[in-house]
C-alpha positions as a printed Julia matrix, in Angstrom:
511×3 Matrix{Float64}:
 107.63  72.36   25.42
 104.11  73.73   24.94
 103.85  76.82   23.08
 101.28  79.68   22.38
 101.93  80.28   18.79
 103.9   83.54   17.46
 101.6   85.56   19.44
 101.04  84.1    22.62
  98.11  85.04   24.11
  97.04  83.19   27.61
  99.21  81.03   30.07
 102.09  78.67   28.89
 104.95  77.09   30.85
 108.79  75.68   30.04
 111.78  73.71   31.52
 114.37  75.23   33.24
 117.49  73.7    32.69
 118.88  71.98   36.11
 121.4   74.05   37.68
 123.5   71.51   39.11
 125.15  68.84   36.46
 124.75  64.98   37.48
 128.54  63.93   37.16
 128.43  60.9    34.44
 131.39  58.84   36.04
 134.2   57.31   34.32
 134.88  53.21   34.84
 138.31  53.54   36.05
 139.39  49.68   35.73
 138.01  48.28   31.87
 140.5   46.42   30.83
 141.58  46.83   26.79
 143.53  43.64   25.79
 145.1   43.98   22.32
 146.39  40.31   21.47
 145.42  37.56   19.4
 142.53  35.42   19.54
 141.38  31.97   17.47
 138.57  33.91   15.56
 138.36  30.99   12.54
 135.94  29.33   15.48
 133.35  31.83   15.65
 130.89  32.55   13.12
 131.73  35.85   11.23
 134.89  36.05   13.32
 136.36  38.2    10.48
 133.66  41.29   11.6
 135.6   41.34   15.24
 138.95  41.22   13.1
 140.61  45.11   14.17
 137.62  46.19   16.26
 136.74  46.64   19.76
 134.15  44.36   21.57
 133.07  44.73   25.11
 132.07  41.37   27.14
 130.48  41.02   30.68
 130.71  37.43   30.26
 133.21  34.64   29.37
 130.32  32.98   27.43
 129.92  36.09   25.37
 133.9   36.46   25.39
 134.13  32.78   23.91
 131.29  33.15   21.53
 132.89  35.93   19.49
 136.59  35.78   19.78
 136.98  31.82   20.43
 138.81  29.81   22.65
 141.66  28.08   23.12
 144.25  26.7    25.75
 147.38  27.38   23.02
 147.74  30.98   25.09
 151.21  30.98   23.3
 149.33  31.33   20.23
 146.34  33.4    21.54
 146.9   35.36   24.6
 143.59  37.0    24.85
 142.33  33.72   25.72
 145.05  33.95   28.8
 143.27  37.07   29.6
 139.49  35.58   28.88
 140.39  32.78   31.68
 142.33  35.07   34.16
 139.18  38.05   34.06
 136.49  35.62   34.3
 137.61  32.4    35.62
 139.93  33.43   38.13
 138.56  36.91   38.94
 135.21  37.49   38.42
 135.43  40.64   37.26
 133.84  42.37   34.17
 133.34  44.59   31.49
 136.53  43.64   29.93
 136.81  44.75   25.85
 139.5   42.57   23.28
 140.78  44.01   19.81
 142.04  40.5    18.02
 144.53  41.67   15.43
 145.67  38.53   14.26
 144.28  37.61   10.72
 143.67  34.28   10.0
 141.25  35.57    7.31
 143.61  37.29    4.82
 145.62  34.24    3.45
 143.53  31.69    4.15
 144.03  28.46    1.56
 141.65  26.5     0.41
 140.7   22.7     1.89
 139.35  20.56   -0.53
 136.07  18.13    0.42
 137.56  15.12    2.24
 135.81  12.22    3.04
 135.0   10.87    6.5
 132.42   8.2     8.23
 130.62   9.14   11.03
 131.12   6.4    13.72
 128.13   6.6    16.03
 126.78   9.45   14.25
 129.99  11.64   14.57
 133.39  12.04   13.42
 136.06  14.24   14.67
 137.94  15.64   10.98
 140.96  16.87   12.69
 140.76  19.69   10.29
 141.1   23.65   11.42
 139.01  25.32    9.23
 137.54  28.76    9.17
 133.47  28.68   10.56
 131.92  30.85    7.79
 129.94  30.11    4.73
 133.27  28.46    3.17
 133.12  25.7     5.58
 130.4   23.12    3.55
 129.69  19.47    5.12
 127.72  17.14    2.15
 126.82  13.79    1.01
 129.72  11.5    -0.04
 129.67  13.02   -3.69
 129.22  16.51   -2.9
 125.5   16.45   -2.78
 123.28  17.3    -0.72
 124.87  20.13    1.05
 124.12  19.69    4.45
 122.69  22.74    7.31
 124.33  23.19   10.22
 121.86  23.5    13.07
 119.3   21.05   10.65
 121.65  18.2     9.86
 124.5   18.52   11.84
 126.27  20.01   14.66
 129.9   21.72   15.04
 131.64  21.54   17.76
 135.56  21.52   18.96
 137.83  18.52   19.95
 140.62  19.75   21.91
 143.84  20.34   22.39
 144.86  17.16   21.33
 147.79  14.98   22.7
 150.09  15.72   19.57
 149.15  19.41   19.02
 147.82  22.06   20.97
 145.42  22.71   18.26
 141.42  22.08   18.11
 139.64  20.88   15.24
 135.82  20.42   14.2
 133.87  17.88   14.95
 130.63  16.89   13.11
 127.73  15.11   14.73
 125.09  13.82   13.06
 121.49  15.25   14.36
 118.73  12.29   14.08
 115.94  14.13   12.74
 118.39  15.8     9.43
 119.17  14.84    6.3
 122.42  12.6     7.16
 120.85   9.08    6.22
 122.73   7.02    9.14
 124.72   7.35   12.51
 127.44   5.42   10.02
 127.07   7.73    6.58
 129.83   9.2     4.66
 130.14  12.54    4.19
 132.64  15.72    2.86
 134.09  18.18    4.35
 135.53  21.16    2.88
 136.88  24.65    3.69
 139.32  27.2     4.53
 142.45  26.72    6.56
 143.21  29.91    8.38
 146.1   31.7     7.52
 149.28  31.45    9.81
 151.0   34.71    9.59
 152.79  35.75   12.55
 151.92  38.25   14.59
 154.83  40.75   14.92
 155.18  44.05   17.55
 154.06  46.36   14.29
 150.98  44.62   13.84
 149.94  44.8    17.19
 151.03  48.36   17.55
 148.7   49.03   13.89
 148.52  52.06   12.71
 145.43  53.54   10.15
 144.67  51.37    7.01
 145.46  53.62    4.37
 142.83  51.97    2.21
 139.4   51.64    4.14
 140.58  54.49    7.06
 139.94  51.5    10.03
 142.23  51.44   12.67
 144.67  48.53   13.21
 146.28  47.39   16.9
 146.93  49.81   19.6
 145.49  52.43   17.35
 142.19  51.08   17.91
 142.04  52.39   21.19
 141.09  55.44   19.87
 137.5   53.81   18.95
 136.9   51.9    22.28
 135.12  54.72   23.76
 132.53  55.44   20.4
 132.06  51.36   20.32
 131.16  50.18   23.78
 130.51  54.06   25.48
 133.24  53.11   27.9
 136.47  54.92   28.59
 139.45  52.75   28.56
 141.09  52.15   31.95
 143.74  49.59   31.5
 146.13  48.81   28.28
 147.32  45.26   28.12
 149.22  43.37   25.61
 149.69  40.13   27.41
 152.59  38.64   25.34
 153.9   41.61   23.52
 154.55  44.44   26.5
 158.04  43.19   27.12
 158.92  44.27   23.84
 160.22  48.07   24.01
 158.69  49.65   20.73
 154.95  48.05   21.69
 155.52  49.18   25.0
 156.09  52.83   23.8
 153.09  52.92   22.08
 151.03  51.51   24.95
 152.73  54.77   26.97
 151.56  56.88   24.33
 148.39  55.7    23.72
 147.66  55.48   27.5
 148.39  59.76   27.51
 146.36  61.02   25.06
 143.1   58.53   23.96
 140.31  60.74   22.16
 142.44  64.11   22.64
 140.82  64.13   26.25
 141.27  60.97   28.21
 144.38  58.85   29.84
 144.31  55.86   31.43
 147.32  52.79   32.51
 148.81  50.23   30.85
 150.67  47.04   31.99
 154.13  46.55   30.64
 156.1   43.01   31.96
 159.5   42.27   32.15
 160.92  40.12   29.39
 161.25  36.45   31.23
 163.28  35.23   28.71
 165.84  37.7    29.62
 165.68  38.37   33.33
 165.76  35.42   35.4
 166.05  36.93   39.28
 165.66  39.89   41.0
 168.77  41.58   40.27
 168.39  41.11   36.01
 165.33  43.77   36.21
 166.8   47.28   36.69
 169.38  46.81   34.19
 166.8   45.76   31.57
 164.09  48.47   32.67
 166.68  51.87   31.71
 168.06  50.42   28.89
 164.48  49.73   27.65
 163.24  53.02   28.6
 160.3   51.8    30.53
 159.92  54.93   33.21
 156.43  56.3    32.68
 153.97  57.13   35.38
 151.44  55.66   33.33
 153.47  52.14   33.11
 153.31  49.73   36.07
 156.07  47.41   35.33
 155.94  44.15   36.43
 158.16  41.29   37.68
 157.58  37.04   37.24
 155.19  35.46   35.57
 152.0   34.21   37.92
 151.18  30.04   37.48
 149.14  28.19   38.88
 149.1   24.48   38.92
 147.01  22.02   39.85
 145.83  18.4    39.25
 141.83  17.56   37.62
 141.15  14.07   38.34
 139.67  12.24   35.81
 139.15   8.4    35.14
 139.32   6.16   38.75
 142.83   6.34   39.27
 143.73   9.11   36.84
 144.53  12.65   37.1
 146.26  15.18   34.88
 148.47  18.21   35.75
 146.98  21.18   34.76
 149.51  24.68   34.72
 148.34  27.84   33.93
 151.02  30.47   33.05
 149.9   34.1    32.66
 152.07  36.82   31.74
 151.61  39.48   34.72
 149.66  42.05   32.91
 147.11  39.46   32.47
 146.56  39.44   36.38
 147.43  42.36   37.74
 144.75  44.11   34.81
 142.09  42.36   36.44
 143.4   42.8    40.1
 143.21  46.54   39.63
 139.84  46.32   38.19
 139.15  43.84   41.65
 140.04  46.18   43.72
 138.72  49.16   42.25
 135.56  47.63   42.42
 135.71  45.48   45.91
 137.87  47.79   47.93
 137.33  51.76   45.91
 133.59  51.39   45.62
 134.02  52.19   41.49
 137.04  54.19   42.14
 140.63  53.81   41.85
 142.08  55.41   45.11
 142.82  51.96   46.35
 146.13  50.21   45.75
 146.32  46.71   44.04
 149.03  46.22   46.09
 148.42  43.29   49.31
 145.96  41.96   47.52
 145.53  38.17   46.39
 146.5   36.74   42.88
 144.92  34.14   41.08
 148.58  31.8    41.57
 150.44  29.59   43.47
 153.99  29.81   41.55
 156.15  32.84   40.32
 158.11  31.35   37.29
 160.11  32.97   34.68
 159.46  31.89   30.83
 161.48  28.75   31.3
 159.28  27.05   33.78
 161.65  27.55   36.28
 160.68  29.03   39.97
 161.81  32.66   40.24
 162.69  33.03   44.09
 161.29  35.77   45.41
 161.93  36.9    49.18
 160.86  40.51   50.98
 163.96  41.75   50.9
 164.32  41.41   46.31
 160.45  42.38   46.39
 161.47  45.62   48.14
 164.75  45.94   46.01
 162.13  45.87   43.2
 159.35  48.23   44.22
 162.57  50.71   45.22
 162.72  50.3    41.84
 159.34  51.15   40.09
 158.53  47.37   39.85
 155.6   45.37   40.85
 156.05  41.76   41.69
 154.22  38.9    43.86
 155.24  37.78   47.13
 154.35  34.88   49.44
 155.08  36.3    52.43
 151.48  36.73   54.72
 147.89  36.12   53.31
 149.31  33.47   50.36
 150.77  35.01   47.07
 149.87  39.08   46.57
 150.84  41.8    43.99
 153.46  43.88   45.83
 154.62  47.15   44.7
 152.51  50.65   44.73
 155.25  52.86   42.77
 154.46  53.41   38.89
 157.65  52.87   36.25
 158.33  56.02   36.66
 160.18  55.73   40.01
 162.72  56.61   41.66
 163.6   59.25   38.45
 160.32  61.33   38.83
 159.1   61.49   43.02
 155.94  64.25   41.99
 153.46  62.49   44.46
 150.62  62.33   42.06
 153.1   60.32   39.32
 155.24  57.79   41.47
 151.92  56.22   43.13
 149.55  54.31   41.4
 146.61  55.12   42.77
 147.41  58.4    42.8
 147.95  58.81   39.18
 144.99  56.31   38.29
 142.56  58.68   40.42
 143.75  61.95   38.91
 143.23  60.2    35.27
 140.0   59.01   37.02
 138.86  62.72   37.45
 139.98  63.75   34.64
 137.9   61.6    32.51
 134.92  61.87   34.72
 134.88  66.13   34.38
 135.07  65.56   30.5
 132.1   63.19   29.93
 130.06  65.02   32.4
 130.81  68.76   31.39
 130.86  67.55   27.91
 127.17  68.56   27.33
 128.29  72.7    28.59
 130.58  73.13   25.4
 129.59  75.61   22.9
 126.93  77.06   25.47
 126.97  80.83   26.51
 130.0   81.62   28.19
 128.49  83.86   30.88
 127.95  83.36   34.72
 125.19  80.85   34.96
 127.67  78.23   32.88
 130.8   79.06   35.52
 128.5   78.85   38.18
 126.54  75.65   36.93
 130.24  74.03   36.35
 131.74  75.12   39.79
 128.86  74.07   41.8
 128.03  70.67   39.88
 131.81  69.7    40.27
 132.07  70.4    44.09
 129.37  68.59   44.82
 130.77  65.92   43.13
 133.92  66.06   44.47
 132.6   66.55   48.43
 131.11  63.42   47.79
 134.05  61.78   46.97
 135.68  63.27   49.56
 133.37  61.91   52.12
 133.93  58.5    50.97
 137.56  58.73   51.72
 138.9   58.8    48.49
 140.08  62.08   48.55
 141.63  63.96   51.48
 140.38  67.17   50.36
 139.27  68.48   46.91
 138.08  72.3    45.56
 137.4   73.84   41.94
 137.98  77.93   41.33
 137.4   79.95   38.12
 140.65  82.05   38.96
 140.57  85.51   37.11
 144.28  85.2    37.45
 144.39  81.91   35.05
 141.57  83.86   32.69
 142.97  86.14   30.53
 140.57  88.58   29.07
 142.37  87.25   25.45
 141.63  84.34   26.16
 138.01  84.49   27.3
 137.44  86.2    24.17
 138.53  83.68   22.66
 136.5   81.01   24.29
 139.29  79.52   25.98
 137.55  79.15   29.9
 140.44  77.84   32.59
 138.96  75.96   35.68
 141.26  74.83   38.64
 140.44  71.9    40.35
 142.51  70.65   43.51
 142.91  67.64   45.11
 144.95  65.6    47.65
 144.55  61.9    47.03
 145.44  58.86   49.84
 149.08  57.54   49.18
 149.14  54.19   50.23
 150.31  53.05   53.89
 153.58  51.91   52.25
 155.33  52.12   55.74
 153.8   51.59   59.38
 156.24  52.4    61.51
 156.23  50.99   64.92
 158.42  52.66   68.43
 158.81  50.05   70.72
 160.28  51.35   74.39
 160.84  49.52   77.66
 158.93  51.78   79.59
 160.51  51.52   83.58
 157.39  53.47   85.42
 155.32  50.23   84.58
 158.03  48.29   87.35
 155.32  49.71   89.79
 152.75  47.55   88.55
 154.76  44.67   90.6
 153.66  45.99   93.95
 149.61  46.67   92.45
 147.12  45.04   94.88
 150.27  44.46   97.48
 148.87  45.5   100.86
């Protein structure tokens, strides 16, 4: 601001500080997909090892964290194809666990021919600085991008895995289109990934978190707040799902979000195996959506004259109804999460359990379910649709704002948004301009949220009641804010009568 000096002497002039607060809003549907992903095919894949990255692209997704159609193997790839392919829908941010890095055993230089100035190796090998392609005795090492080119053969018939191919480029140092060359390298390691590692913890030796605990920097690395916890093949198991509830209610000390927990196909084949399995795996949390089958869609590519090939894609449900929530958050809630996922369209055209084998699925078991606290898909009108609006936490816990879905996401939705937004009043004077400046900003706010429909009604107090003098002394300030969110039109109820006065219209126009 301009100033006068220590003795000012003439006319100066300074800011006022705004006394209304633009709300900074939270993005209700982000997905956060903690899986495994084939990082030995991206350059420096071992800097995304452990470490949230945000993508608004499956190009960018793909260029960091790989690709691969082994979703067995790595399931954020399942989630990379069902966000971007199938719904369109981004930012979307993936913690790869798995490390291939740690382990990893050396590949001696093999020799291959190029035929027509390539050669597929049918090696997996790790694409950092270990990974040297040279003449046939070792010399000259050869530059990728100046010699050569990598690129990825895949899956092949045999094996679901990919492997490197080298192509010769003309204007290098490869002498011929038919020269022999080396190949040398690192195979990635093949530990398993277990439940522990993907619920992590805190590396006692460098202080980085691991798995689910990650989470906790999602919001410092990509300025989002998470919206969504997925797990894609892990959530059926009890202890990961656990953690997923308790990361989901306290992220930062100060935000909440969902996550996605599915039934364990292996063990519940129909309808009727689900409640049994939900108690006894303690999955009744209003943060938890719990759900049912396992989306697939298949589908024939042709190829040659004559040819075509069967092509099945089977996603666990998180991996669909993640993005459907973020869909219709963004489609049908204008950025907000008062709308319900359920009736809406998934990316599928069979509900299979992990066999392969169809899981039947009529109105009558999807209702039996959702009476439950379970989401499912039905084919019923409008081709195949997430069905269900009750959280896990149902029929045991019936508090409006936790047994609805959107109900609970758009109370976690204003809770996030009042932190970022009032974030910048901490530590300022406690007085009457910062109650008034915080009451005033946040009606606003919330009238114009009202007006869109998303809330019935909404209204913040200071209450002198809830503000103990003790506790103002002690800088402890208590706001109220109240709400009443949409439930969803679960029910439309219909009287039908025979109504007898309308027997008159028989004689109308009768002269």
């Amino acid at each position: 601001m301009p100033s006068l000096g220590p003795f000012p002497h003439g006319v100066s002039w300074r800011d006022v500080p705004t006394s209304v607060i633009s709300p900074v809003a939270a993005y209700p549907g982000m997905n956060v997909v903690v899986g495994s992903a084939p990082l030995w095919m991206t350059p420096n894949g071992k800097q995304y090892l452990n470490v949230p990255r945000i993508y608004n692209s499956y190009q960018q997704a793909v260029a960091e964290q790989g690709y691969s159609t082994d979703w067995a193997t790595y399931d954020i790839c399942e989630h990379i194809d069902s966000v971007f392919v199938e719904f369109g829908v981004f930012p979307v941010t993936y913690i790869a666990v798995n490390d291939v890095f740690t382990g990893a055993t050396a590949h001696p230089a093999s020799p291959f021919t190029l035929v027509g100035g390539q050669v597929d190796t049918g090696l997996q090998l790790i694409n950092d600085a270990t990974l040297i392609v040279s003449g046939a005795t070792g010399t000259p090492i050869y530059v990728n991008g100046t010699d050569y080119l990598l690129s990825l053969a895949g899956p092949h018939t045999t094996t679901p895995y990919y492997t490197w191919v080298v192509t010769r480029i003309a204007t290098g140092a490869i002498p011929s289109n038919t020269s022999t060359i080396e190949v040398a390298g690192n195979i990635p390691a093949t530990t398993p990934v277990t439940a522990s590692i993907i619920i992590g913890g805190v590396n006692v030796s460098t202080g980085q978190n691991t798995g689910l605990q990650c989470v906790e920097d999602v919001f410092q690395k990509t300025g989002y707040v998470p919206g969504v916890i997925i797990c894609p093949a892990w959530s059926h198991d009890p202890t990961v799902a656990a953690a997923m509830e308790a990361k989901c209610e306290n992220i930062n000390g100060c935000f909440a979000c969902t996550c996605i927990i599915d039934v364990d196909m292996t063990a519940c084949h129909k309808a009727t195996d689900v409640l049994p399995w939900k108690t006894t795996n303690n999955i009744v949390f209003p943060r938890q959506e719990l759900c049912f089958g396992m989306p697939t869609l298949v589908g024939a590519i042709v190829g040659a004259p004559g040819s075509t090939t069967t092509v099945t894609k089977k996603y666990h449900f998180a991996s669909q109804q993640g993005p459907l929530l973020q869909w219709t958050d963004t489609y049908k809630g204008g950025g907000m999460p008062y709308c319900s996922p359920s009736n809406k369209n998934l990316r599928m055209n069979s509900l299979q359990d992990a066999t392969g084998a169809e899981v039947p699925m009529h109105l009558s078991d999807a209702n039996m379910l959702n009476g439950q606290g379970v989401i499912t898909a039905l084919n019923f009108v409008g081709g195949w649709r997430s069905w269900g609006n009750r959280t896990s936490s149902y029929p045991s816990d019936t508090d409006v704002h936790d047994m609805f879905i959107p109900v609970r996401r758009m109370f976690d939705y204003i809770g996030n948004t009042v932190v970022l937004t009032i974030w910048q009043e901490v530590d300022e004077p406690g007085n009457r301009r910062l109650i008034d400046a915080v009451v005033n900003s946040l009606q606003l706010w919330l009238d114009g949220i009202t007006a869109t429909g998303a809330l019935i009604g909404a209204s913040i107090a200071f209450n002198q009641s809830e503000n103990a003098t003790t506790e103002i002394l002690n800088g402890h300030y208590v706001f109220h804010i109240y709400i009443a969110v949409p439930t969803p039109a679960e029910w439309l109820d219909f009287r039908i009568e025979y109504w007898v006065p309308y027997i008159a219209n028989l004689w109308t126009g009768i002269i």
